[in-house]
VOPAMI-984470 format. One record per residue (C-alpha): residue number from 1; z, y, x. Coordinates in steps of 0.02 Angstrom, whole numbers, padded with zeros to 5 digits. Example, Ala and Ser with C-alpha at 12.3 -4.5 7.8 and 13.67 -1.06 7.14 Angstrom:
<nodes>
  resi      zz      yy      xx
     1   00390  -00225   00615
     2   00357  -00053   00684
</nodes>
This chain:
<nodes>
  resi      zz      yy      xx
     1  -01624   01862   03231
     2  -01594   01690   03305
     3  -01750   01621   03388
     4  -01872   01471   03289
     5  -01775   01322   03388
     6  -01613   01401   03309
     7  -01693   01416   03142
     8  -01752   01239   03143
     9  -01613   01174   03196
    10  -01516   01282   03051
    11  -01617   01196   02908
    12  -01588   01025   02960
    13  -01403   01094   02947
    14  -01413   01145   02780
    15  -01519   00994   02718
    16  -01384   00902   02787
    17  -01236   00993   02701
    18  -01360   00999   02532
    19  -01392   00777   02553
    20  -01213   00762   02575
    21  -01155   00922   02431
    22  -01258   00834   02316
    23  -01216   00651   02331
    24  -01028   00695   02317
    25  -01044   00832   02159
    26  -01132   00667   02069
    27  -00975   00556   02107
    28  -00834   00689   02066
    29  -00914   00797   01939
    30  -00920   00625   01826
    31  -00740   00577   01848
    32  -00694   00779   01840
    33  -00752   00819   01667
    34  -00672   00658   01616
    35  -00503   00777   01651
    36  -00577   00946   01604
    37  -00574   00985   01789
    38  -00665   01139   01846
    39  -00627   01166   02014
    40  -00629   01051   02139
    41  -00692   01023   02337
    42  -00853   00989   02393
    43  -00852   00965   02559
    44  -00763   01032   02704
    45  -00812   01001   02869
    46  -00850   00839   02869
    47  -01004   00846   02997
    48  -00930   00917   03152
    49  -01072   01035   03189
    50  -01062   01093   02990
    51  -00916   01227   03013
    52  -00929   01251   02802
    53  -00821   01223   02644
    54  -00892   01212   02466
    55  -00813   01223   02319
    56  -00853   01196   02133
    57  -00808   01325   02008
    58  -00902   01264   01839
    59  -01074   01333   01896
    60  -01020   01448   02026
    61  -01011   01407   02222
    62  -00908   01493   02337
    63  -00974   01431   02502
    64  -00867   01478   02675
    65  -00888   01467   02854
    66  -00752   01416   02968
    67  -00803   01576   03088
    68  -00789   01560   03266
    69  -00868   01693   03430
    70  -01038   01579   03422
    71  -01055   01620   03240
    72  -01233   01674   03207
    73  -01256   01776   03042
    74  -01393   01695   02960
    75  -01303   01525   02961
    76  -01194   01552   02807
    77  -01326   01621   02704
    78  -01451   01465   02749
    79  -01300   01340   02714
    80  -01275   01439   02537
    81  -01466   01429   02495
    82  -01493   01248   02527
    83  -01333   01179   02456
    84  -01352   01300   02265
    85  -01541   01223   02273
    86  -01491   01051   02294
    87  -01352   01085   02130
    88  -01483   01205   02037
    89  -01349   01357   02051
    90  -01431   01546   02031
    91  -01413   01652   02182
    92  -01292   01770   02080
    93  -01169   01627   02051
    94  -01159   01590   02233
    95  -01009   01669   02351
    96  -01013   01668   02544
    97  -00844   01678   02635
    98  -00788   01702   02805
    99  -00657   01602   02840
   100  -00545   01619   02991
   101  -00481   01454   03085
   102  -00315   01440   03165
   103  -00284   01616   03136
   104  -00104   01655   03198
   105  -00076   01836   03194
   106  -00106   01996   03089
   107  -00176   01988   02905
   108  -00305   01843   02885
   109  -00416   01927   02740
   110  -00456   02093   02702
   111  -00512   02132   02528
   112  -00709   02083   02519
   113  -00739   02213   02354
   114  -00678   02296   02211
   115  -00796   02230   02066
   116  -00617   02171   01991
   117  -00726   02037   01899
   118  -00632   01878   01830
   119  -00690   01731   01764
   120  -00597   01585   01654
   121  -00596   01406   01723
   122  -00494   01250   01657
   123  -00385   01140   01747
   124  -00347   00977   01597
   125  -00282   01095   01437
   126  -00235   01255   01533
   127  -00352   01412   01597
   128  -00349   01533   01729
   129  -00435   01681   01781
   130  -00516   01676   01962
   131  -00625   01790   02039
   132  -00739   01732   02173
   133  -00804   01904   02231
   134  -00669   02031   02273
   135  -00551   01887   02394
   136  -00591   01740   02497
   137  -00461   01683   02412
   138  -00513   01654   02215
   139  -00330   01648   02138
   140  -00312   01472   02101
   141  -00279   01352   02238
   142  -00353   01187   02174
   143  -00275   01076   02327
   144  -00117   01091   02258
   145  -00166   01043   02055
   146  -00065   00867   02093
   147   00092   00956   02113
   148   00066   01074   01992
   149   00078   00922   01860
   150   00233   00851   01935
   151   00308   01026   01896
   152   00265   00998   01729
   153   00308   00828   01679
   154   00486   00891   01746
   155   00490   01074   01673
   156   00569   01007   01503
   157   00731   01129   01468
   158   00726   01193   01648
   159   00770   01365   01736
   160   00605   01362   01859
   161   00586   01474   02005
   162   00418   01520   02076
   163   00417   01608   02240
   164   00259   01681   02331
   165   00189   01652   02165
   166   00009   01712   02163
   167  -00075   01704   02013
   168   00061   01590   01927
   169  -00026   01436   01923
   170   00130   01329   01929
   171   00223   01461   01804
   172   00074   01426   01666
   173   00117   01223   01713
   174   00302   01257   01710
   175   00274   01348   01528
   176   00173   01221   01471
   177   00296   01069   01524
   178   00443   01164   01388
   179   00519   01254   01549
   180   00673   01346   01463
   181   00635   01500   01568
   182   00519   01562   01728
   183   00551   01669   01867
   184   00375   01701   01975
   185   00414   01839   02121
   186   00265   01906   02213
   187   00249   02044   02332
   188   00096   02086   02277
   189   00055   02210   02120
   190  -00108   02123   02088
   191  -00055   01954   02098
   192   00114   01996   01964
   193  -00036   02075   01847
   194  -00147   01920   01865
   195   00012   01791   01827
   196   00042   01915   01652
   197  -00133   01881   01627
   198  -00142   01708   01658
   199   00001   01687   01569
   200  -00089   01779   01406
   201  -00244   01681   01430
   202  -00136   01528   01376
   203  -00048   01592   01246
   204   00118   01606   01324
   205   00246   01738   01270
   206   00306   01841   01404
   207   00478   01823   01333
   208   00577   01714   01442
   209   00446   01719   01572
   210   00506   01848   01711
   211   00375   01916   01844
   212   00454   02014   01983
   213   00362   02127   02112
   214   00475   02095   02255
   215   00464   02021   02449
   216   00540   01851   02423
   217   00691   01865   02543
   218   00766   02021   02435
   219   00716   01937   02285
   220   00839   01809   02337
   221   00976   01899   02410
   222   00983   02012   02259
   223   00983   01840   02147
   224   01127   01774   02237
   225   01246   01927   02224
   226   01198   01923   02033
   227   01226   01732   02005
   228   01065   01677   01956
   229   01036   01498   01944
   230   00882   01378   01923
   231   00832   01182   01904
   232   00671   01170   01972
   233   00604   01287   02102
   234   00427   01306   02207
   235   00428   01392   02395
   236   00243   01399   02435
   237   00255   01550   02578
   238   00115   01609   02694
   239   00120   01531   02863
   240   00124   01707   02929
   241   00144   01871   02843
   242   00214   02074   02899
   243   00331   02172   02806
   244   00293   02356   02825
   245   00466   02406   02756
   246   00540   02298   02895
   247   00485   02273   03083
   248   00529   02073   03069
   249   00386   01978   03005
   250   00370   01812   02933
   251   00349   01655   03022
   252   00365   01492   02921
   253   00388   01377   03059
   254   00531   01476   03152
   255   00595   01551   02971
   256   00571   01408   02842
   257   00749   01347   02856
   258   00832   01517   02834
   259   00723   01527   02689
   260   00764   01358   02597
   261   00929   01389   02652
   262   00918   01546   02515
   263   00825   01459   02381
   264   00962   01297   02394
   265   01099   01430   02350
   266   01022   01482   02194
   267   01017   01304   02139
   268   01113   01194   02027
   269   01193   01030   02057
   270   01041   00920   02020
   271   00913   01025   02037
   272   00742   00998   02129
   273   00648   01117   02285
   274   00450   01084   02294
   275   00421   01154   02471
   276   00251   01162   02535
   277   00166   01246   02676
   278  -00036   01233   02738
   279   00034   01290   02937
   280  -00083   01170   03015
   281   00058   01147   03170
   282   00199   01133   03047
   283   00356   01046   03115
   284   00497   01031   02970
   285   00671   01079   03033
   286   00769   01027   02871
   287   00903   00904   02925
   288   01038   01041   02916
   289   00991   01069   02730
   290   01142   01063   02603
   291   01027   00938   02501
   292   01057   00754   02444
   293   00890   00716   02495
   294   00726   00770   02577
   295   00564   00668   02562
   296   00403   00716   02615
   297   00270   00679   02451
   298   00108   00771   02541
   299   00006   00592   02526
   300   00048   00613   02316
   301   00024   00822   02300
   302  -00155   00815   02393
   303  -00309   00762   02279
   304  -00436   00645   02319
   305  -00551   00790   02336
   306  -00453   00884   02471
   307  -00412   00722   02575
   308  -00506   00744   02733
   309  -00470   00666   02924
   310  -00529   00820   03004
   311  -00371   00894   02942
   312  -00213   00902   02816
   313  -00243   01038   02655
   314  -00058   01051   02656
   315   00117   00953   02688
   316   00227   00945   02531
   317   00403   00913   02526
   318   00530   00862   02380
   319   00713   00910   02403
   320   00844   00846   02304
   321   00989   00961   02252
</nodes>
């Protein structure tokens, strides 16, 4: 138990974090609802000493610390009380995280629990399922909502490809923009269920729409050899990631090339690569690219919510087939 000095000094932390939570929810939640927006940042960071992100999720809070070795366990759970009694949240509807910072090896998160719990929140006319207590990771990456929408408004009679797809946020855009067909490939069993669910929670047909349980780099190999083509493709890999079929792992500053490389042969003439990565060291090694052109759009795909000095959400690239 940390001693009273620590304690003191911990609540004038989390009035802090609740003065500043509060001022900022006023200001965004206004223009938010105007676009039936129900996730969106907080704060994250800001106050150097404040190692915390908050995020809203219409009612609920899911509250993480940027963990360090000085990490003391109360802290999180004194940040999380004063920020849900500044916004009037119930203690059941708020989630503390552990997030790890500048993480470079190994797997980041381990599953937190197995409630399997999911609840529905908009983002303008489309829903999706998150669930803020099994993952640090809820299922639907709100930083990256800007790009999602320029998938969209150019989805209209497209073949779209969605690698390291998640939940299939940018599928359900893709869908939604008249995309003539999807693709979404995801290692992951859960996250392939959660896109076929996502996909039913806004009415759209699996027909046409393929999901494919598959590591990314077969999924494309096997493509090529069978001749499928796309229009409009997202590459949104993990900065790091292990293979336990293989001893290679994934690194997507030494690999990204090799892997655009792939997509750009499954491409047609014309087409158009969204290629993002959150790798807070990234350097881009694309000037060998078969493309027409490359140009970096990160200060369009990040949202006024997510812009932050401290540091970049993510980096965002168009390529131009």
């Amino acid at each position: 138990m940390p001693d009273q000095v620590t304690l003191t000094k911990f609540n004038a932390q989390g009035e802090m974090l609740a003065n500043r939570v509060k001022k900022r929810f006023k200001h965004l939640k206004r223009q938010f609802d105007r676009e039936n927006i129900e996730v969106f940042r907080l704060y994250d960071w800001d106050i150097p000493e404040i190692r915390a992100v908050v995020d809203w999720y219409a009612g609920h809070l899911v509250i993480g610390e940027y963990t360090r070795k000085q990490s003391v366990a109360e802290w999180l759970p004194m940040m999380g009380r004063a920020v849900a009694e500044a916004l009037s949240v119930p203690d059941d509807h708020v989630h503390l995280k552990a997030r790890k910072y500048g993480v470079k090896e190994g797997r980041r998160y381990e599953r937190l629990d197995y409630t399997n719990r999911k609840i529905v929140m908009s983002e303008r006319d489309l829903k999706f399922y998150v669930n803020p207590y099994d993952y640090v990771d809820t299922g639907l990456f709100a930083d990256h909502r800007n790009t999602r929408q320029m998938v969209r408004d150019m989805a209209q009679g497209k073949d779209f490809l969605n690698l390291y797809c998640y939940t299939g946020s940018f599928t359900c855009y893709a869908a939604r923009g008249g995309a003539r067909s999807t693709v979404s490939v995801d290692r992951s069993e859960t996250a392939i269920s959660w896109v076929r669910e996502n996909l039913a929670l806004n009415g759209i047909p699996e027909a046409g729409h393929t999901l494919v349980q598959q590591h990314t780099i077969a999924f494309l190999r096997k493509a090529k050899t069978r001749n499928m083509r796309f229009d409009l493709a997202v590459v949104d890999p993990p900065s790091f990631s292990t293979t336990r079929a293989s001893s290679r792992d994934f690194d997507v500053v030494r690999d990204h090339p090799m892997l655009l490389t792939l997509v750009l042969e499954l491409m047609r003439e014309g087409g158009t690569v969204f290629f993002s990565t959150n790798h807070q060291n990234f350097q881009p090694n694309m000037g060998h690219l078969p493309v027409s052109g490359i140009r970096e759009i990160t200060a369009e795909t990040i949202p006024a919510d997510y812009v932050n000095p401290r540091k970049t959400i993510h980096r965002c690239w168009r390529l131009s087939v």
